[in-house]
FIFILO-820170 format. One record per atom (N, C-alpha, C): x, y, z. Coordinates in steps of 0.2 Angstrom, whole numbers, plus 5000, padded with zeros to 4 digits. Layout:
XYZ
...
//
This chain:
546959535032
547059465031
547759455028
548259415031
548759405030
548759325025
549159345020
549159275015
549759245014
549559195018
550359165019
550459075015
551159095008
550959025003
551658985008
551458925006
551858865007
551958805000
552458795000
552958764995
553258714998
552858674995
553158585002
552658544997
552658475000
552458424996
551858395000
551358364996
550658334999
550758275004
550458265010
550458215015
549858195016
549558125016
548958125015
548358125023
548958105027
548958095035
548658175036
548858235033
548758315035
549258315042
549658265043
549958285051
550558355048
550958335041
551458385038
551558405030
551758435029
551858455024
551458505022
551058515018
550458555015
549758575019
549758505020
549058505025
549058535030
549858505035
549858545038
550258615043
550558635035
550458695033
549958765033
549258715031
548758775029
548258775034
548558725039
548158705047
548558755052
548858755050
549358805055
549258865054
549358895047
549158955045
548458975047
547958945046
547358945046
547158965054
547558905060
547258925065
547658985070
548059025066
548359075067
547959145065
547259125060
546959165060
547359205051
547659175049
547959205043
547659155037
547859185032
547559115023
548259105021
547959015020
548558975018
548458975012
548859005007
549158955000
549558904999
549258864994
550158824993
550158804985
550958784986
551158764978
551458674981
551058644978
551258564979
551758534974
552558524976
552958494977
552858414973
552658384978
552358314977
552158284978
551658204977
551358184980
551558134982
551358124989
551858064994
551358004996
551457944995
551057904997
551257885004
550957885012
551157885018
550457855023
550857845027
549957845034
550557865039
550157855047
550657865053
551157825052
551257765047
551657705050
552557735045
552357765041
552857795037
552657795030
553257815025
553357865020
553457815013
552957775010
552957715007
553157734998
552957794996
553357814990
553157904988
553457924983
553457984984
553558014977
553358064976
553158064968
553358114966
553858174961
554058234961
553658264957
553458314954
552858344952
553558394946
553158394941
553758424935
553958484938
554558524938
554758574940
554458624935
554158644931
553758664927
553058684930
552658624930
552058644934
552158654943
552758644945
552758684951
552758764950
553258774944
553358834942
552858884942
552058844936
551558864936
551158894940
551058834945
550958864951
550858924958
551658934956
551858984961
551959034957
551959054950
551859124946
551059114945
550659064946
549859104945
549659134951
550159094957
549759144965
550059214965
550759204962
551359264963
550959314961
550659324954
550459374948
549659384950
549359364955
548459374957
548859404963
549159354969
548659374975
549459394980
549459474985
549959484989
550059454992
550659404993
551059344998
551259395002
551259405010
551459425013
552159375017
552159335017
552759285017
552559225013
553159165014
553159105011
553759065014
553758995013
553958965017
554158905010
554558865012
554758795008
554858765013
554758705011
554558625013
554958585009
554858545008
554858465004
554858504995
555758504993
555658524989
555958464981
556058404987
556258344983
556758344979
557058394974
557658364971
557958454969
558658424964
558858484962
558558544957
558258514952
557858534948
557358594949
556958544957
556458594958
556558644962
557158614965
557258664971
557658744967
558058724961
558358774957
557758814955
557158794954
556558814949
556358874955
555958844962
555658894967
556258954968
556858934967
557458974970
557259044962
557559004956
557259044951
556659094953
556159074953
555559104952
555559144959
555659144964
555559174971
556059234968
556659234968
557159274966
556959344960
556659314953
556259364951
555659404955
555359354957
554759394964
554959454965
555559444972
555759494972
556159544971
556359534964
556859584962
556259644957
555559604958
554959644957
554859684960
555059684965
554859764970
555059804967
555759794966
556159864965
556659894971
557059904970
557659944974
557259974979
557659954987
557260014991
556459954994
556159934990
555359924992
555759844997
555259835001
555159795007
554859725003
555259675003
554859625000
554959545005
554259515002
554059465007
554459435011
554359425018
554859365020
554859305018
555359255017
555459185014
555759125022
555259095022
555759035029
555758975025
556458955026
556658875023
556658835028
556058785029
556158735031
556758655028
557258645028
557458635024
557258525024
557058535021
556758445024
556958405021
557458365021
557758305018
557758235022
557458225028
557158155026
556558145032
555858075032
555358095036
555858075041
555358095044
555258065052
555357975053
555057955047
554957885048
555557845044
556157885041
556657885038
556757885031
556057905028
556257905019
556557975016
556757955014
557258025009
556658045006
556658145007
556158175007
556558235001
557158235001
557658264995
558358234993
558258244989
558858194985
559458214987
559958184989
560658214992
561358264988
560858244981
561258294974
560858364976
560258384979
559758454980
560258484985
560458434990
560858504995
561258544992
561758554987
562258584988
561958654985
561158644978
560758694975
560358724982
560158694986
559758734993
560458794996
560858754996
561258795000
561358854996
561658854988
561958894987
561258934983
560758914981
560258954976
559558964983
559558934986
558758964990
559258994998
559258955001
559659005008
559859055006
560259095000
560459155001
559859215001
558959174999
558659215000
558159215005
558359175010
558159165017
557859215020
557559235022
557359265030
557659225036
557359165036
557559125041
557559085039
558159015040
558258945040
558058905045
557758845046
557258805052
557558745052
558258745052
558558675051
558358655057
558258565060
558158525065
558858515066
559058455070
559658445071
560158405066
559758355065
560258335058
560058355051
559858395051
559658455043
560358485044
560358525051
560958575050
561758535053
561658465053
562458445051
562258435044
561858435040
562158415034
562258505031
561958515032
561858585028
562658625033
562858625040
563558645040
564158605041
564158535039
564658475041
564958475047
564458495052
564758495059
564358465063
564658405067
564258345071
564158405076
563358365079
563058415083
562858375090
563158395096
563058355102
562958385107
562758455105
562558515111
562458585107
562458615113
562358695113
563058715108
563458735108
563958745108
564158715100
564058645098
563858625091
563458665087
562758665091
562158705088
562258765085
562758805089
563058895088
563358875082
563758845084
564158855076
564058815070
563658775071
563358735065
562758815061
562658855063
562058905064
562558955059
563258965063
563758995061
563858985053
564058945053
564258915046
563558915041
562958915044
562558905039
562458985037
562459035042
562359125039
562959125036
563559075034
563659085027
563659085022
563059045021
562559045014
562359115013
562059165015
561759215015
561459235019
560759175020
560359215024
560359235028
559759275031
559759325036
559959295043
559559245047
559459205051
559359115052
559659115056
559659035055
559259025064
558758975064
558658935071
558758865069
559158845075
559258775074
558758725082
558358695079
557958685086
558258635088
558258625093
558558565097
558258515104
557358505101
556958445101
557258385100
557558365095
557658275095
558558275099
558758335103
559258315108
558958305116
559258265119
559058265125
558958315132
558758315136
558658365140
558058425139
558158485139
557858545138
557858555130
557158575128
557158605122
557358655120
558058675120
558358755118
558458755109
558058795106
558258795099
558558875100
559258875097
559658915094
559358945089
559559025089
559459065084
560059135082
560359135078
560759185077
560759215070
561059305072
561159315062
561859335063
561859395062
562659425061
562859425067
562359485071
562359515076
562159485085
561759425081
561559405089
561759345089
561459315096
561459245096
560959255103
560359215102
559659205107
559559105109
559659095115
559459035117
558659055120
558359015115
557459005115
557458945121
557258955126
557058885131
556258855131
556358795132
555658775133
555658705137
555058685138
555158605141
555058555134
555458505137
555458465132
554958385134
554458425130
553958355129
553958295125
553558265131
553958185128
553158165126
553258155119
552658145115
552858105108
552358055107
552458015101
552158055096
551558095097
551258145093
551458205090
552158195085
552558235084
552558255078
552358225074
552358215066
552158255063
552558305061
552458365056
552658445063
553158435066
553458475071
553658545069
553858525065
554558565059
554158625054
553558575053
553358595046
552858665049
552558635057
552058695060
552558735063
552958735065
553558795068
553758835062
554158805057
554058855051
553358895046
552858835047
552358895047
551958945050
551958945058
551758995063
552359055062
553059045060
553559095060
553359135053
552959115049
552959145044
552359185044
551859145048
551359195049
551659265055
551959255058
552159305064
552459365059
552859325054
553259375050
552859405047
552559385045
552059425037
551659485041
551459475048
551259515051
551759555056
552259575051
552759605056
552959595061
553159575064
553559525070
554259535069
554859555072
555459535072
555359475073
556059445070
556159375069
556259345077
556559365082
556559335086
556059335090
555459375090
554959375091
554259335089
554559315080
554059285077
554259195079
554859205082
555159105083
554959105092
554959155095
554659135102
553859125102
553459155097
552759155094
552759085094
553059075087
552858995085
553058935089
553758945095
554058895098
553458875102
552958935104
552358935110
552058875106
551658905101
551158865095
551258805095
551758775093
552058695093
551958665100
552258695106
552458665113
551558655113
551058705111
550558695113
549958625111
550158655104
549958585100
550258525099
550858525101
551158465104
550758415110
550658455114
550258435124
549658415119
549258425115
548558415113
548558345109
549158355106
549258315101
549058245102
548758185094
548158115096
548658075091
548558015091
548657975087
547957955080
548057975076
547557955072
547357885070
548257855070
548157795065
548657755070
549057705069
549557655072
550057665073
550357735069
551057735069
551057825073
551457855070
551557915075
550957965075
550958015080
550258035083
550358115078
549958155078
549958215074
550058255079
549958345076
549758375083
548958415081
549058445088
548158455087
548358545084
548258565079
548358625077
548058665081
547258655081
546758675082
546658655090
547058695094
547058665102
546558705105
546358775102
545858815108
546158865111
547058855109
547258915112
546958985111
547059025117
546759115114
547359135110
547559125105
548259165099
548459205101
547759255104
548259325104
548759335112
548659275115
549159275120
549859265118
549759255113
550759235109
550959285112
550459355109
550759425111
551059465113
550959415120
551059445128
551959425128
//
């Protein structure tokens, strides 16, 4: 059993953040932990207020799973301000500097998620510059969307060729790899992926769906589970690209405003595989 934590903030809809998080993780067939960030008061129609949780007891949190239970990977979400995003960046860092020279230690995917969907500020615009320089360089991979990664590389983004180099600019922050997806451009869904060495255009069809809500959050949690279970990265983000396009097509409307996805579609998992 693969134990994969999540560090994002509570959404009560379960369409993102936490809930669904540990819906993704879950129907992957792996166990979700989480350390909750926030609490957000929301429904499908948008994001009405939103609560920071002390960077202390975030703290709390993510040293009592750290010190019981082996995270095979982990992921951030919703980390709301500078405070607590320096805190997880602190505490993650000790983790693992806990292995020891030489020892293999978990992988880390940053969702980096600064505003909803429905347009409330989800991180404080003083937290970017500690994202960039305290949590990215411990990355595995970064999962910016399209406008996460113009702010995170000050590069207006209006295509493929944008996309490369805004990707560019962000591996050099540190981390290992960057995918920038490129869902909210129009045409074909091609999300970018490069580290030092490569550059991979992911294809896919670009579905036209209101059912969108929490897109971000289930791609960077299916990559996490792929990783924890050993996956090269480019293989863990063609896994998850599958995962979302699936639960996407399934995906319902709960309530009045935007639709979720169906995590839970039926698919056989182990076809990601193939």
């Amino acid at each position: 059993m693969e134990y994969v934590l999540s560090i994002a903030g509570s959404d009560p809809c379960s369409g993102a953040g936490i809930q669904a998080d540990i819906k993704t993780v879950s129907s992957l067939n792996a166990y979700g932990l989480s350390v909750i960030t926030a609490i957000t008061v929301q429904n499908t129609t948008g994001v009405r207020r939103s609560h920071p949780l002390a960077p202390g007891l975030v703290s709390a949190q993510l040293q009592a799973l750290l010190e019981d239970i082996p995270v095979a990977a982990a992921k951030t979400g919703m980390l709301c301000n500078r405070a607590i995003t320096e805190q997880v960046a602190q505490d993650w860092e000790r983790h693992c500097l806990s292995f020891g020279a030489g020892s293999a230690v978990p992988p880390l995917v940053v969702d980096p998620v600064m505003n909803a969907q429905s347009g409330g500020q989800l991180l404080e615009p003083g937290a970017v510059d500690c994202l960039r320089e305290r949590l990215l360089p411990l990355a595995t991979i970064v999962t910016p969307n399209i406008a996460e990664a113009e702010i995170l590389s000050g590069i207006k983004i209006n295509g493929l060729s944008d996309m490369e180099e805004a990707g560019r600019q962000i591996l050099r922050t540190g981390c290992s790899w960057v995918v920038v997806t490129g869902g909210h451009l129009p045409g074909a869904c091609v999300d970018v992926a490069l580290n030092r060495d490569s550059l991979i255009h992911f294809e896919g069809e670009h579905i036209n769906s209101r059912n969108d809500h929490g897109t971000g959050c289930a791609f960077s949690a299916a990559i996490s589970v792929f990783l924890a279970r050993g996956e090269p990265v480019p293989d863990a983000i063609r896994m998850a690209k599958q995962y979302v396009a699936e639960a996407l097509r399934s995906g319902f409307p709960p309530g009045r405003g935007s639709g979720v996805l169906n995590h839970f579609f039926g698919f056989n998992n182990q076809a990601l595989a193939t």
